[in-house]
C-alpha positions as CSV (number, residue, x, y, z in Angstrom):
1,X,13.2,-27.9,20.9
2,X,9.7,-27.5,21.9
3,X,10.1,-26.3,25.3
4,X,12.4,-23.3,23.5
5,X,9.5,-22.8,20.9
6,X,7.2,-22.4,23.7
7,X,9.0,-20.6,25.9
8,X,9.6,-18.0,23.6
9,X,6.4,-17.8,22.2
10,X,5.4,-17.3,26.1
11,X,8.2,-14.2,26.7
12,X,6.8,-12.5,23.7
13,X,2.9,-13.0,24.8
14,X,3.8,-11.7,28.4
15,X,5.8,-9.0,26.9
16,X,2.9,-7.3,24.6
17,X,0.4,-8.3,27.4
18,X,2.3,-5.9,30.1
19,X,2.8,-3.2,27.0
20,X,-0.7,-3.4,26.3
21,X,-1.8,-3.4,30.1
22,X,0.6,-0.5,30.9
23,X,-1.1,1.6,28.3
24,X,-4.1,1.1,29.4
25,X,-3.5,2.0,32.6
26,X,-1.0,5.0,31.6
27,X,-1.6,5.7,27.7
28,X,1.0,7.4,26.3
29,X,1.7,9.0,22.9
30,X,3.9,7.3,20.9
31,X,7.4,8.4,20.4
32,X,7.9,10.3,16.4
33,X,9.3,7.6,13.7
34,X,9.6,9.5,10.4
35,X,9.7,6.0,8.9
36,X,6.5,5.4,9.8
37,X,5.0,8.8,10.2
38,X,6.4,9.9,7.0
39,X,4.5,7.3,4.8
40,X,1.5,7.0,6.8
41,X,0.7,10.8,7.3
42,X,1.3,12.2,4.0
43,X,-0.3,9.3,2.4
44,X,-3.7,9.5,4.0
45,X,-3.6,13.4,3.9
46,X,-2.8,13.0,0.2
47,X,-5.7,10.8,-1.0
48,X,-8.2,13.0,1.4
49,X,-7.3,16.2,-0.4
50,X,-7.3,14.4,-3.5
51,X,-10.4,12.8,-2.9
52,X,-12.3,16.0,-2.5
53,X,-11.6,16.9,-6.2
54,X,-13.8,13.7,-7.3
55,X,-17.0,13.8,-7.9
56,X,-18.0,10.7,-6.3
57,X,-18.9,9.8,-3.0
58,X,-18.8,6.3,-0.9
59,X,-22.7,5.5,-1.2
60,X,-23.0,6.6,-5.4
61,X,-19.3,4.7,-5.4
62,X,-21.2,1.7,-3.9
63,X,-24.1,1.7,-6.3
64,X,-23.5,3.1,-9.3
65,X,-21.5,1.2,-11.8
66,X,-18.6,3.0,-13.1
67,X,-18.8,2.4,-16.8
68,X,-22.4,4.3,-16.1
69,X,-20.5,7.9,-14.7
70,X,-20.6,10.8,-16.3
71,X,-17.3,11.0,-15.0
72,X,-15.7,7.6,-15.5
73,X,-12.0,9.3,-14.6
74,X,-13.0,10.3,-11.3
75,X,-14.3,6.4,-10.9
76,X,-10.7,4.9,-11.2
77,X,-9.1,7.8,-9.4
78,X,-11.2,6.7,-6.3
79,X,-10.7,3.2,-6.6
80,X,-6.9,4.0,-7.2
81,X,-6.9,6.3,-4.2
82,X,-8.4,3.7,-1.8
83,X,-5.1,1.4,-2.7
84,X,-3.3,4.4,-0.8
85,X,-5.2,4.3,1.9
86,X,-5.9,0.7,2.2
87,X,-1.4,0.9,2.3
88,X,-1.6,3.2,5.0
89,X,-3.7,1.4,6.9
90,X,-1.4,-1.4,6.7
91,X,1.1,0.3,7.6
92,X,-0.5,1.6,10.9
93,X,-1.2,-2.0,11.9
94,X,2.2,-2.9,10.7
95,X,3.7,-0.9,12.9
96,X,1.5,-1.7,16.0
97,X,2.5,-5.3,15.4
98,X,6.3,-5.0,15.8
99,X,6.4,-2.7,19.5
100,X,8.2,-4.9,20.4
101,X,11.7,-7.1,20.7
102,X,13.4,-7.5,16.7
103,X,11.8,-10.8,15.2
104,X,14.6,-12.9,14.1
105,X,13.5,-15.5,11.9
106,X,16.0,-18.2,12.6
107,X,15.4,-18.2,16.2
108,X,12.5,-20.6,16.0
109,X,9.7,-21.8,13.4
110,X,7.3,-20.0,14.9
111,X,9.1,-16.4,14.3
112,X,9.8,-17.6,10.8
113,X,6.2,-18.1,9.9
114,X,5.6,-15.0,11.5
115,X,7.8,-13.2,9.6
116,X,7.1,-15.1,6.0
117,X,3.2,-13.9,7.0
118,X,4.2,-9.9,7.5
119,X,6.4,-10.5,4.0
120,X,3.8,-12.0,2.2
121,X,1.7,-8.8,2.9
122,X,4.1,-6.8,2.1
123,X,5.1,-8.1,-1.7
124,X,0.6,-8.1,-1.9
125,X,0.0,-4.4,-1.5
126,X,3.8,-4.2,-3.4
127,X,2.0,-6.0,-6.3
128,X,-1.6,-4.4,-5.9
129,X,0.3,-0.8,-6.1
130,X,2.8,-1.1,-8.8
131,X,-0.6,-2.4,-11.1
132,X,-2.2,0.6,-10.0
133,X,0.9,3.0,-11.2
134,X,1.3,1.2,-14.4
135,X,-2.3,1.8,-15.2
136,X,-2.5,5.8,-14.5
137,X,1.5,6.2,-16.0
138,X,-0.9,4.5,-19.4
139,X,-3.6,6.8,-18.9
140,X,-1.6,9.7,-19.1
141,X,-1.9,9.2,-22.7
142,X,-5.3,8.4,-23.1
143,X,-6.8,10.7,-20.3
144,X,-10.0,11.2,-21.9
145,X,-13.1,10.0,-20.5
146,X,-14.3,7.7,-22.9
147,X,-10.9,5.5,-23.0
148,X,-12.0,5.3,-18.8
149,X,-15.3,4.1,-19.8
150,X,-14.1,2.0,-22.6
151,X,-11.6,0.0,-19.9
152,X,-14.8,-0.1,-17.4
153,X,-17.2,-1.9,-19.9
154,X,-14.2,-4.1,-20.9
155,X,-13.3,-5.1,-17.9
156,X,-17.0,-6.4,-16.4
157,X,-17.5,-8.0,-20.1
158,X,-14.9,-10.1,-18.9
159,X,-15.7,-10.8,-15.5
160,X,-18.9,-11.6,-17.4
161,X,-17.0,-14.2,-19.8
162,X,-15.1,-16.0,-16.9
163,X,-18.0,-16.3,-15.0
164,X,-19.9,-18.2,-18.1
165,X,-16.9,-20.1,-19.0
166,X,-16.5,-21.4,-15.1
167,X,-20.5,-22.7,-15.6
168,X,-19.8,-24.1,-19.1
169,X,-16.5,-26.1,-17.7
170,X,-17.6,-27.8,-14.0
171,X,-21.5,-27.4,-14.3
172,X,-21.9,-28.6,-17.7
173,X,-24.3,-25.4,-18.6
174,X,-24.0,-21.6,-19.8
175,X,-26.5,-19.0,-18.1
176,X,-28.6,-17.4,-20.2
177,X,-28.9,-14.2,-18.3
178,X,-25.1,-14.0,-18.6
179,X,-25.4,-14.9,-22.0
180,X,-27.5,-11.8,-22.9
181,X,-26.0,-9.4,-20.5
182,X,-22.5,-10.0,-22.6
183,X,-24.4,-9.2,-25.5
184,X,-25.8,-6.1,-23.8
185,X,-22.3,-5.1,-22.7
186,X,-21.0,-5.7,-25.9
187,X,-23.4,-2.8,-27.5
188,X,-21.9,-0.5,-25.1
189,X,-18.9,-0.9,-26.0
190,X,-19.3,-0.4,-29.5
191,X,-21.5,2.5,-29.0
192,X,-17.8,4.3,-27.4
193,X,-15.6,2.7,-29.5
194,X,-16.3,5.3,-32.7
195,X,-15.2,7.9,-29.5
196,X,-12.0,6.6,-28.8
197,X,-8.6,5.7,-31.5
198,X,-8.8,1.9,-30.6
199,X,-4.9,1.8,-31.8
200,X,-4.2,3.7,-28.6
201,X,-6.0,1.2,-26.4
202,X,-3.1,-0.1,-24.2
203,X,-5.7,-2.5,-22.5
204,X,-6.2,-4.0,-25.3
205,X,-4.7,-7.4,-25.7
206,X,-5.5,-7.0,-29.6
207,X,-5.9,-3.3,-30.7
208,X,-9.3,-4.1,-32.7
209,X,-12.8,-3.4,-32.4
210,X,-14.8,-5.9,-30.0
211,X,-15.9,-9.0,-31.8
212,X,-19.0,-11.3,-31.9
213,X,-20.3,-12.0,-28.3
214,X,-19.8,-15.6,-29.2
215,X,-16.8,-15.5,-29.8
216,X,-15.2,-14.5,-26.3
217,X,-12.8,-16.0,-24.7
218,X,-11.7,-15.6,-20.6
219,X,-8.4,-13.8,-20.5
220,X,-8.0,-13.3,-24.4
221,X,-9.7,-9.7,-24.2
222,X,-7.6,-7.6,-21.4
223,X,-4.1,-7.3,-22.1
224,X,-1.3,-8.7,-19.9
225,X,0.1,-7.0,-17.1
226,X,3.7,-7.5,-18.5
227,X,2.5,-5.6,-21.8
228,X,1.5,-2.8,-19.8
229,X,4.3,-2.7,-18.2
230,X,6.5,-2.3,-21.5
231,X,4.5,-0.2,-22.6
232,X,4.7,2.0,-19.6
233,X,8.5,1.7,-19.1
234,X,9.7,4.4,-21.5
235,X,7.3,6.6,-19.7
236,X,8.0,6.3,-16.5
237,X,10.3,8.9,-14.3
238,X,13.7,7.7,-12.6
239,X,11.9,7.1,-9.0
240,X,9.3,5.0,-10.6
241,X,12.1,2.9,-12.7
242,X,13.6,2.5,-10.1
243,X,10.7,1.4,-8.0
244,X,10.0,-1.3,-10.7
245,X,13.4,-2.7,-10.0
246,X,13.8,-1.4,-13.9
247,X,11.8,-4.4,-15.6
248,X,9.2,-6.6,-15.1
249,X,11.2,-9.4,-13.3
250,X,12.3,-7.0,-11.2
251,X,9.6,-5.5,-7.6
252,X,6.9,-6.7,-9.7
253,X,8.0,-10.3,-10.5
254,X,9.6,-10.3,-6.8
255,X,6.4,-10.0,-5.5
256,X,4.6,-11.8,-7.6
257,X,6.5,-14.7,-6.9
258,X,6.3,-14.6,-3.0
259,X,2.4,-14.4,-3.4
260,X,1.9,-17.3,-5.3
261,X,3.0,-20.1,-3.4
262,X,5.8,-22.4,-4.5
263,X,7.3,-25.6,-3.0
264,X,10.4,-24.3,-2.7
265,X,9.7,-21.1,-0.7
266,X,13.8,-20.8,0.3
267,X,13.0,-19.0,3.6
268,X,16.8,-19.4,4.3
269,X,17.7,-16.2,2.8
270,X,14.9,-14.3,5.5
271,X,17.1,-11.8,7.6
272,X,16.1,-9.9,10.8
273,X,14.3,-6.6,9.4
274,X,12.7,-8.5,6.6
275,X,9.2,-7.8,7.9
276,X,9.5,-3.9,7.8
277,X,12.1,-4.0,4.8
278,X,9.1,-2.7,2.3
279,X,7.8,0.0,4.2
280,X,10.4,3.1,2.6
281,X,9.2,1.3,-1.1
282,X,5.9,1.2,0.2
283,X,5.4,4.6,1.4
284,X,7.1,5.9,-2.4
285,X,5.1,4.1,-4.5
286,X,2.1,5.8,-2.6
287,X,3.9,8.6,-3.3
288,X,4.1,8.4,-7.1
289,X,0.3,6.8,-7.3
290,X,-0.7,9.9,-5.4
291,X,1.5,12.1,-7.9
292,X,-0.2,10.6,-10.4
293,X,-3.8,10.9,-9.5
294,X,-2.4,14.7,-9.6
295,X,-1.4,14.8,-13.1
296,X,-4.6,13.1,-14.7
297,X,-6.7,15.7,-13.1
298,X,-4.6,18.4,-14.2
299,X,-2.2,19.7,-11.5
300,X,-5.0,21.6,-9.8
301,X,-3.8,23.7,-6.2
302,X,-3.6,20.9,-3.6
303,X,-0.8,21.8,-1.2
304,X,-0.1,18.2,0.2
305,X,0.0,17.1,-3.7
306,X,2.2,19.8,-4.8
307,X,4.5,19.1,-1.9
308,X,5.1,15.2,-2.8
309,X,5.9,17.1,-6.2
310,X,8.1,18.6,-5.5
311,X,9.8,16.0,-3.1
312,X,9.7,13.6,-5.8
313,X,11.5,16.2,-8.2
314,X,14.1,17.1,-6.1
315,X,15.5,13.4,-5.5
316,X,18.3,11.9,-6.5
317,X,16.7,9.2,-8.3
318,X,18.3,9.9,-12.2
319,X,21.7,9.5,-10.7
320,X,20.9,6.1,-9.0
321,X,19.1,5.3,-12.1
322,X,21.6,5.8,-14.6
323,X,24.4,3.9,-12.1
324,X,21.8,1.0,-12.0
325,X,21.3,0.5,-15.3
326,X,23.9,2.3,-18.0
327,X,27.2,2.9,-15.8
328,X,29.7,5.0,-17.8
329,X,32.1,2.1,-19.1
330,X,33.6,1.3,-22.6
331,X,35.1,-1.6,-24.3
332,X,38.8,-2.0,-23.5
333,X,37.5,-1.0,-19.8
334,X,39.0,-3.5,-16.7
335,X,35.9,-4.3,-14.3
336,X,34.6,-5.8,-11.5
337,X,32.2,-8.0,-12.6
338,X,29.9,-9.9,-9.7
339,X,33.4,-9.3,-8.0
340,X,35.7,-10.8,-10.8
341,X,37.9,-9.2,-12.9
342,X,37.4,-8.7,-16.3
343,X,38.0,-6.7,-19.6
344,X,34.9,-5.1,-20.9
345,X,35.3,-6.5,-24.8
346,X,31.5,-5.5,-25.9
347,X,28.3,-3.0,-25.1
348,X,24.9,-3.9,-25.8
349,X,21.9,-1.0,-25.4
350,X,18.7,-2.3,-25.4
351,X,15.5,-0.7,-26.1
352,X,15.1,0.9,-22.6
353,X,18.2,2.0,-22.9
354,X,19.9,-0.3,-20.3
355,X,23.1,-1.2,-20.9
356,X,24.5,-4.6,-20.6
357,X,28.5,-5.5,-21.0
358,X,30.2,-8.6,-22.5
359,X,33.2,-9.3,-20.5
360,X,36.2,-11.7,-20.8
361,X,37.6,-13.0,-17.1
362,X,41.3,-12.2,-17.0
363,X,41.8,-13.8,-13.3
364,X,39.4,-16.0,-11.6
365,X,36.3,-17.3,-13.0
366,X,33.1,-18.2,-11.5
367,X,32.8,-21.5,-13.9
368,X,36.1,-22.9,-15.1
369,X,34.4,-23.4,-18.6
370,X,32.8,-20.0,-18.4
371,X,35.6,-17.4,-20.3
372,X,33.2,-14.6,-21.0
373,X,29.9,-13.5,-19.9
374,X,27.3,-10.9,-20.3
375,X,25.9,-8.7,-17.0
376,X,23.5,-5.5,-16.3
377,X,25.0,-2.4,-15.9
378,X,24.2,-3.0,-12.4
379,X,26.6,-5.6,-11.7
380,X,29.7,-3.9,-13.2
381,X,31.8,-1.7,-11.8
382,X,34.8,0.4,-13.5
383,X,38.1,-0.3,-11.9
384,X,40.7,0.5,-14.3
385,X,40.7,2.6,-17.6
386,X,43.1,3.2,-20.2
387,X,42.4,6.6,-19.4
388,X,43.6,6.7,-16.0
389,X,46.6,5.2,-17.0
390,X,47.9,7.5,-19.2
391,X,46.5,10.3,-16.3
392,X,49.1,8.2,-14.2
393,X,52.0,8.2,-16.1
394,X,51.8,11.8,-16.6
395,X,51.1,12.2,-13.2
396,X,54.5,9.9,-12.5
397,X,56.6,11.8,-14.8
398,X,55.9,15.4,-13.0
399,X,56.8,14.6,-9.7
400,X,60.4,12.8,-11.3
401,X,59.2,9.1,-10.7
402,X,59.1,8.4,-14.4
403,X,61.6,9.1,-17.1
404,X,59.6,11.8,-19.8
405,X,60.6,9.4,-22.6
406,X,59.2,6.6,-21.5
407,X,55.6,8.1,-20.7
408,X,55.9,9.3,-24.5
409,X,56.6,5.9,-25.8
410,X,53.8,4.2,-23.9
411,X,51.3,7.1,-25.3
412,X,52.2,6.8,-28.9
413,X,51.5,3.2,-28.5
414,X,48.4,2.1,-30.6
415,X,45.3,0.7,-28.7
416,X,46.0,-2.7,-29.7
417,X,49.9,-2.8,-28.6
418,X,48.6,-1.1,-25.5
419,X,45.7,-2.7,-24.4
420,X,47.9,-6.7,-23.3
421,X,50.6,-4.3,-21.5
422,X,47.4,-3.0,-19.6
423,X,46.0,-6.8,-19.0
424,X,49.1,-8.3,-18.2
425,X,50.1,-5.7,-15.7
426,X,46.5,-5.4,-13.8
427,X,46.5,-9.0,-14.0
428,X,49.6,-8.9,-11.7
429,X,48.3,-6.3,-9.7
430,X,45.4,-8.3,-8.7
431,X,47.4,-11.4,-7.4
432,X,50.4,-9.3,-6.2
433,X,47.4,-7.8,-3.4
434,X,44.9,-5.9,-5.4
435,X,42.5,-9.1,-5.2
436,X,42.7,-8.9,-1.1
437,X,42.1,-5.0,-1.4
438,X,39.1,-5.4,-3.4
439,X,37.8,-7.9,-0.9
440,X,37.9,-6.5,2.0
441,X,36.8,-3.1,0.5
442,X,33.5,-4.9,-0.6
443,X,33.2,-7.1,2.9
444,X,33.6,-3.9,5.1
């Protein structure tokens, strides 16, 4: 088992070494790859243009705090358009990485680790950019420049408060400098607080003014990034939904959970391609931080920008949206649920408007003591309607299959005489084949 670790590790080292020599020796441009170039090129053409609008530079960016800028907005829009770059970048190397022979991560530990690594990136920038959209989706209702400086001051008082708290709880002591700069800080902010409605303040883990110095607390003055992102559902477009994975547990939780580390990492379910699997999410949420970098400094003329406008605009995203999470299905419905079938008996809408359906196995059942279940829209799919039944019948009865009389006395049936005729006869349908037809529809 060795000797094939190291013997494979040795094939892949001798095959970058000739690519690398052979370049050297002959460079040669690299071959077009709109999955790569796509992301990569419009992403650090974007944030350049973009850039150029902000009235910051890298050595006042360096040395002037942010809170202290005339122009606070321009601050965060620089900080947010270095995550785009900083992607990019990753990308680039990403994609100088893997010239080379697929990585499949069964094929020895070594490949796996490999592969967990490149993941592990991935979900980081993932995470690092989808905090980046929530916070300028919030700012689009607060895109004034005192709420920028407001979150600025906030943000170093706490960095401030932690840094105390860390000398209070393993060294026994508090700094006195810190001690008084949190007291300076804390001036500041009420000196912009009268500027600003502090009942719009989404940062805000408590919407009230700033209390007494002493009576801070790490963590307790920032909100969460789960509230934000609540708050910034409802105001979010289809493609950014649908780059959330439509809730918090969804990319976000996802990647925050492969970037912590956890015992039981499951790295069974890795799959040849899952080191490049991110890039197309990726290159759109650079997309959409970039579009909304745009917005907050007022949809000025920037080519590049107006173009990812437009591209955004012009997806399909609202249709995928809508099949992920609200699917057109009503109670009385026969379903696919995970696979199973099932009679939709109830619809719950929550909030977000996501619908979820209650539905009652008529066949097999994932649990034997499990007769009815709740799933996402997402998971449910329409096979059978009492709609298309009646369609059929009609259907049957023009072209002479189905005696007129009988079609009328099935349609003047009420919904509950007709709705067990419909169960017991789909019921049959699905052992008498439609089960296997199902089946092999989904495995191919």
């Amino acid at each position: 088992m060795v000797l094939n670790e190291l013997r494979s590790r040795l094939t892949k080292g001798v095959w970058r070494l000739r690519r690398a020599l052979a370049n050297r020796i002959e460079p040669r441009e690299a071959k077009p790859d709109p999955k790569w170039d796509i992301p990569i090129d419009l992403s650090l053409k974007g944030a350049s243009a973009l850039r150029t609008l902000l009235a910051v530079d890298e050595d006042s960016y360096l040395t002037v705090a942010g809170q202290s800028w005339g122009d606070p907005r321009a601050y965060v829009l620089y900080t947010a358009l270095d995550e785009v770059k900083k992607t990019a970048m990753y990308l680039v190397r990403l994609r100088d990485l893997l010239q080379g022979p697929e990585l499949v991560p069964s094929e020895d530990r070594i490949t796996r680790l490999l592969v967990t690594h490149l993941a592990e990136e991935q979900h980081a920038r993932i995470r690092r950019l989808l905090e980046v959209l929530v916070l300028l989706i919030l700012f689009d209702d607060t895109n004034d420049q005192e709420y920028y400086r407001h979150l600025l001051l906030l943000e170093e008082l706490d960095d401030m408060v932690s840094a105390n708290a860390d000398l209070k709880e393993f060294y026994g002591v508090r700094s006195a400098n810190i001690d008084e700069s949190i007291e300076h800080q804390v001036e500041w902010i009420r000196q912009v607080e009268p500027k600003i409605d502090i009942s719009r303040c989404w940062y805000l883990a408590v919407r009230a003014p700033i209390g007494d110095p002493t009576s801070l607390r790490p963590g307790r003055t920032l909100s969460s990034i789960r509230s934000r992102v609540r708050a910034a559902m409802p105001a979010m477009t289809a493609g950014e939904k649908l780059l959330f994975g439509y809730s918090y547990g969804g990319m976000y939780g996802h990647a925050s959970e492969a970037v912590h580390y956890s015992v039981n990492r499951r790295d069974f379910r890795l799959r040849p391609g899952e080191e490049i699997s991110a890039v197309g999410s990726l290159g759109l949420l650079n997309f959409h931080v970039l579009d909304r970098c745009h917005r907050l400094l007022g949809m000025p003329e920037v080519p590049v920008a107006t173009q990812l406008n437009d591209v955004l605009k012009r997806s399909h995203a609202g249709r995928l949206l809508h099949l992920a999470t609200v699917r057109d299905i009503s109670v009385g419905d026969f379903v696919l649920a995970y696979g199973d079938l099932a009679e939709v008996i109830e619809v719950e809408e929550s909030r977000y408007a996501y619908r979820s359906y209650r539905v009652r196995y008529i066949a097999e059942k994932p649990k034997p003591t499990i007769q009815e279940d709740w799933f996402p829209a997402r998971y449910v799919q329409c096979l059978y309607t009492k709609e298309q039944f009646l369609q059929g019948m009609e259907r049957l009865v023009q072209v002479g299959k189905l005696p007129p009389d009988i079609a009328a006395k099935m349609g003047s049936l009420s919904p509950a005489e007709l709705q067990p005729l419909l169960r017991e006869s789909i019921a049959t349908a699905w052992k008498l084949g439609l089960r296997d037809w199902v089946h092999r529809g989904k495995s191919s």
